[in-house]
C-alpha positions in Angstrom: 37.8 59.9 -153.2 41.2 60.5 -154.0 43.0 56.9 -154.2 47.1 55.8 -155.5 47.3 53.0 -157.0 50.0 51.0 -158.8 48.8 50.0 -162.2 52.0 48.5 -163.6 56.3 48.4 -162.5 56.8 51.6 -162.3 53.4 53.1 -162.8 51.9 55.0 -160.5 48.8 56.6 -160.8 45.8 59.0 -158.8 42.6 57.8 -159.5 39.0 58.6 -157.9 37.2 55.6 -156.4 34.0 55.3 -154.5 33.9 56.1 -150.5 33.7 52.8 -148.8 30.2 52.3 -146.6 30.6 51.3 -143.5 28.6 47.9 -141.3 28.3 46.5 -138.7 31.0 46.6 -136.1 33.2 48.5 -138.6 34.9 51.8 -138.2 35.1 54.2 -141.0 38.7 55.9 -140.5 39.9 59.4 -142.6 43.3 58.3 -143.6 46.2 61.2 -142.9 49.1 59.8 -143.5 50.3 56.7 -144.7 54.0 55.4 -145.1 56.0 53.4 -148.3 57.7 50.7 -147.1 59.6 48.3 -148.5 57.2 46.1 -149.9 55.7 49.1 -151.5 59.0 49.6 -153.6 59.1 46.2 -154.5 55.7 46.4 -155.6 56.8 49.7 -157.4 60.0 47.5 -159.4 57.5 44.6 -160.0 59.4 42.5 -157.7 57.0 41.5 -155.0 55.6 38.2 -156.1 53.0 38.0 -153.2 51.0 41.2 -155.3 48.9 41.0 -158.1 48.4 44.5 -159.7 46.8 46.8 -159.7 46.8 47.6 -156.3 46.0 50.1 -153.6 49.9 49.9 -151.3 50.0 51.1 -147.8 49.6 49.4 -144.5 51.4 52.0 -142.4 48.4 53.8 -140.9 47.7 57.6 -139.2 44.5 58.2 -139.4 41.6 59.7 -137.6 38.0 58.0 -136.5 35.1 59.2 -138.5 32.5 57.4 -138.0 31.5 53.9 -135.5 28.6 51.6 -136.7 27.1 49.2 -134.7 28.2 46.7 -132.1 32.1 48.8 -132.1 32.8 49.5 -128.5 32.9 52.8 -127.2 36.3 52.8 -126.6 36.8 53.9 -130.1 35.0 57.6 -130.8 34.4 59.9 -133.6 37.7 62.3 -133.9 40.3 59.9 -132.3 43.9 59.5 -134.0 44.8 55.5 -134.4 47.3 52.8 -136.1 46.0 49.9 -137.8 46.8 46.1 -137.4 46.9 45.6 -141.3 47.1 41.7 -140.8 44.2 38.9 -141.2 44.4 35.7 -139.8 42.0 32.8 -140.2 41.8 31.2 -136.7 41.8 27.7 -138.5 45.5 27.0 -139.5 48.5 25.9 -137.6 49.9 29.2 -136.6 46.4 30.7 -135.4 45.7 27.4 -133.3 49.0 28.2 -131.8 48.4 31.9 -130.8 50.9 33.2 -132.8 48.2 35.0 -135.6 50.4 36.9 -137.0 52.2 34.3 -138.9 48.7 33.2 -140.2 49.0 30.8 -143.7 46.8 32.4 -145.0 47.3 36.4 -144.1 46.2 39.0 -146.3 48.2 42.0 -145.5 47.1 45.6 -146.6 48.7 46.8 -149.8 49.8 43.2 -150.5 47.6 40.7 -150.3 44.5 43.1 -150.9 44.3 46.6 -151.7 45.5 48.6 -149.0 45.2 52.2 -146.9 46.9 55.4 -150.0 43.3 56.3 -150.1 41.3 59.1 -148.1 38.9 57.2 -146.4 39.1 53.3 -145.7 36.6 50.5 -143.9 37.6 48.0 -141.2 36.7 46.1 -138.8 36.9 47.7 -135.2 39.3 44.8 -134.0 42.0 46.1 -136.2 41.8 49.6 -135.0 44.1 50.4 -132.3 44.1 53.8 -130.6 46.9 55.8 -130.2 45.1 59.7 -128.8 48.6 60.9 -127.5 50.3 60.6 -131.2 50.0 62.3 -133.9 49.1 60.9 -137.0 52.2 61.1 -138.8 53.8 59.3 -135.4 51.1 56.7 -135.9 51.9 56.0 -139.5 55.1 54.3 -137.8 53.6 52.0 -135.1 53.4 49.1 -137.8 57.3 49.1 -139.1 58.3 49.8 -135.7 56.4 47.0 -134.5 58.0 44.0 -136.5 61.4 45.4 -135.3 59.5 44.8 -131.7 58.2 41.3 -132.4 61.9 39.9 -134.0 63.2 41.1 -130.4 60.6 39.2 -128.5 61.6 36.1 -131.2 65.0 36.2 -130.0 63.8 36.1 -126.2 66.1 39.4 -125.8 67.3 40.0 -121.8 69.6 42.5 -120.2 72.4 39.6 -119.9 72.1 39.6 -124.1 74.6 41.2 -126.2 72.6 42.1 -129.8 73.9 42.7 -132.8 71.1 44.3 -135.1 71.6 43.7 -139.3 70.4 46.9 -141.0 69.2 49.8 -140.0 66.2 50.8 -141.9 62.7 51.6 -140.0 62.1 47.2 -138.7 65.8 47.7 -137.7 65.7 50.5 -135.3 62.2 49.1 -134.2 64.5 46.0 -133.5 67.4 48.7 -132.0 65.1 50.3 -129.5 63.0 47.7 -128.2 66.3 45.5 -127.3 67.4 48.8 -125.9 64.6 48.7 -123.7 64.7 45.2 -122.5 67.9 46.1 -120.8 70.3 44.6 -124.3 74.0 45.9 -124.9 73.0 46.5 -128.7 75.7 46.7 -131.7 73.9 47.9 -134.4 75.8 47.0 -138.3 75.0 48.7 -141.7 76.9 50.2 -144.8 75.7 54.0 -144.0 77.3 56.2 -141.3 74.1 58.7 -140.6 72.1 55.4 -140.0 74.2 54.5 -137.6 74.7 57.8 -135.7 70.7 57.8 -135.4 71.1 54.2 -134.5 73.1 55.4 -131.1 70.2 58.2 -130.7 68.1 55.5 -130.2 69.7 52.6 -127.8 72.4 51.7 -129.8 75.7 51.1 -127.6 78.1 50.4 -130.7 78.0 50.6 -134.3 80.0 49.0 -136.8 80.0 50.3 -141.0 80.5 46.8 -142.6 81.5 48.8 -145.7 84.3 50.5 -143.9 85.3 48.2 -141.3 86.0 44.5 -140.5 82.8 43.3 -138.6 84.5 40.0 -137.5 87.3 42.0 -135.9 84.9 44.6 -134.2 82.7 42.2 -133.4 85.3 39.9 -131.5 87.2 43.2 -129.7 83.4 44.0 -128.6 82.2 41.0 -126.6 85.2 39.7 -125.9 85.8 37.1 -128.3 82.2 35.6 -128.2 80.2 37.1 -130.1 77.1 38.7 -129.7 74.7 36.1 -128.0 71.2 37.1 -130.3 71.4 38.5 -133.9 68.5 39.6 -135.9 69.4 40.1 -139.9 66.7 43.0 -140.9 68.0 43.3 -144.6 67.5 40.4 -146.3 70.8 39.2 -148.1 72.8 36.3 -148.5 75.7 38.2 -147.2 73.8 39.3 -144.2 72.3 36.2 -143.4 75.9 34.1 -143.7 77.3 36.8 -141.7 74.4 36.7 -138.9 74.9 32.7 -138.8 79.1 33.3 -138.8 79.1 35.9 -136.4 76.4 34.7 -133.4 77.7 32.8 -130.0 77.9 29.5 -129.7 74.0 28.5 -128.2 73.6 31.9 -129.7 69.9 33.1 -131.2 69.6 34.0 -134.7 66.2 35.7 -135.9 65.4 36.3 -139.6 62.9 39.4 -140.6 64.3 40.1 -144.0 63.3 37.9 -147.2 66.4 37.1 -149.1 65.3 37.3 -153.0 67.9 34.5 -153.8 68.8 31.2 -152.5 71.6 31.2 -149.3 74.4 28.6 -149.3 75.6 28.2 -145.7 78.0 26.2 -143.6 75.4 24.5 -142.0 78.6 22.8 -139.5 77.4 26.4 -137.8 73.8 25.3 -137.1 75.1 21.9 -135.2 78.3 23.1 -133.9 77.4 26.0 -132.5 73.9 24.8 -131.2 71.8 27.5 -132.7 68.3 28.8 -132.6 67.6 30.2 -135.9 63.9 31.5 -135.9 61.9 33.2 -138.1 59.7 36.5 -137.3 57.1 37.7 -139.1 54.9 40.8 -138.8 53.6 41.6 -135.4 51.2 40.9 -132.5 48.7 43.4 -130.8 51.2 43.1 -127.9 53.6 44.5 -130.1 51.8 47.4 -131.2 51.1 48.4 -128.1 54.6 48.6 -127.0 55.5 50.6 -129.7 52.7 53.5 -128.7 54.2 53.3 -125.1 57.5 53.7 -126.6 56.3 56.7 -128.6 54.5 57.7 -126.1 57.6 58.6 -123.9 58.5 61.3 -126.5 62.3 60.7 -126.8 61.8 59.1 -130.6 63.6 61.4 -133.3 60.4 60.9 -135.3 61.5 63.9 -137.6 64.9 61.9 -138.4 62.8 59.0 -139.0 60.4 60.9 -141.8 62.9 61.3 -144.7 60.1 62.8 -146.9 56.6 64.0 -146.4 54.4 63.8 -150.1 51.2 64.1 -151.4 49.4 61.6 -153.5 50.3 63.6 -156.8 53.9 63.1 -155.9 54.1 59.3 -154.4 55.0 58.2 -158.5 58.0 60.5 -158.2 59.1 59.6 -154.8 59.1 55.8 -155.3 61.1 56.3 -158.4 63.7 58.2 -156.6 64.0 56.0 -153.5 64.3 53.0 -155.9 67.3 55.4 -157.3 69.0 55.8 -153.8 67.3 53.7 -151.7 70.3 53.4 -148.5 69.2 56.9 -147.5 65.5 56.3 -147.1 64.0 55.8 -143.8 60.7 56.1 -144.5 58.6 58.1 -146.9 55.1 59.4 -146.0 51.7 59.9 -148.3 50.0 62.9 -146.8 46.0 63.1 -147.8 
């Protein structure tokens, strides 16, 4: 079966592997579509030290239900369209004791950890298959990125007396922009391009500020009244961003990390003590999480075709990560058709 893999930085290659067979409460699903994210291009750039190459990338699931073995409950059937949670977790460690599974010590997330989904048929257990009938499956190929968005807004215990400023607006940003939205949230949503943040308002956001362009301090201050917004959640992953989400929150304000900054962050850590501050981490998703995503989707108001910059096929995802590592500020997300 038809199968990408990255061999090398910068090396991309279609290669024919064997069809997986399916067990015992597994589900054998015929992948559709499957989405890069930003792992994936890091992976590409031989920057992602958590992968050991070569590997099979994508975790960003639509696919279809081909076949059920035994012991998989009949709630998932031949010919239905479903996500994936791309996650393990243990059940032994700290985090899994604690309920909180998806930060698992020892998770082995598709296309990272292990090989992943860019293939045409894939084998998993039925607990990681979650359906999603009403969507297509190019809609469910972004129920995961959506979904950490989702989860960082739960992190910050987000309510409609919150002011949020959102950092970046990439595809876990917006997830982070609508679900805040939803929960009732005035949302300011920051980031260095203008048609990111024009999509941004499409989708809940109430104000958006172009930190290339504009004095975020100043903006920020005018908009809540000299404040500052009571949760921020820093989706890109910069030291700039990550001083600038600590600088900018309330006093008793909520600070929520998703992105991984590739160098070390000097801060005035007078911040953390003066200003009281929760600064939490948030890390992949929940099933909860998921499945407030599909509802959200499921209301059919999502631009998902502003979302899809680029639809390819397996020949071209070589060509496509090369040119999103060339411009990568106007990539939402870019999708493997099989």
């Amino acid at each position: 079966m038809k199968t990408v893999k990255i061999t090398n930085p910068g090396e991309v290659e279609v290669v024919d592997i064997q069809k997986p067979a399916i067990g015992d409460g597994d589900v054998l699903l015929r992948i559709k579509h499957v989405g890069f994210c930003g792992s994936d291009l890091n992976t590409f750039l031989g920057r992602n030290p958590m992968v050991k190459m070569p590997v099979i990338p994508g975790h960003e699931i639509g696919a279809v239900i081909e076949e059920t073995g035994k012991n998989v409950p009949e709630t998932l059937a031949k010919g239905m369209n479903v996500t994936v949670n791309p996650y393990t977790n243990c059940g032994k460690c700290a985090s899994c004791r604690n309920g909180r599974v998806n930060a698992c010590r020892d998770n082995e997330t598709l296309g990272v950890q292990r090989n992943g989904a860019m293939t045409e048929y894939i084998v998993l257990p039925w607990q990681k298959v979650i359906p999603a009938e009403n969507l297509s499956t190019r809609e469910c190929a972004l129920i995961e990125p959506m979904s950490v968005g989702f989860h960082a807004v739960a992190r910050g215990s987000v309510t409609d007396n919150d002011t949020v400023m959102v950092i970046g607006c990439g595809m876990i940003g917006m997830g982070a922009v609508v679900r805040a939205a939803l929960r009732g949230a005035t949302v300011i949503a920051v980031d260095l391009d203008d048609e990111k943040l024009d999509l941004a308002r499409q989708i809940g956001a109430a104000y958006t500020i172009n930190s290339k362009t504009e004095n975020v301090h100043e903006r920020l201050q005018a908009l809540t009244a000299g404040f500052g917004p009571d949760v921020v959640i820093e989706a890109v992953g910069s030291p700039a961003t990550y001083v600038m989400a600590v600088d900018e929150v309330s006093f008793t304000g909520r600070v929520v990390c998703i992105g991984y900054a590739k160098s070390e962050v000097a801060f005035q850590t007078k911040y953390f003590v003066q200003k009281e501050l929760d600064i939490r981490g948030s890390r992949n998703a929940l099933p909860a999480d998921f499945v407030a995503v599909i509802r959200y989707l499921n209301r059919g108001n999502c631009p998902v075709e502003s979302l899809v910059t680029r639809v390819v096929s397996p020949e071209q995802a070589g060509t496509a990560l090369q040119e999103w590592s060339e411009n990568p500020g106007k990539v939402f997300r870019i999708m493997v058709e099989f």
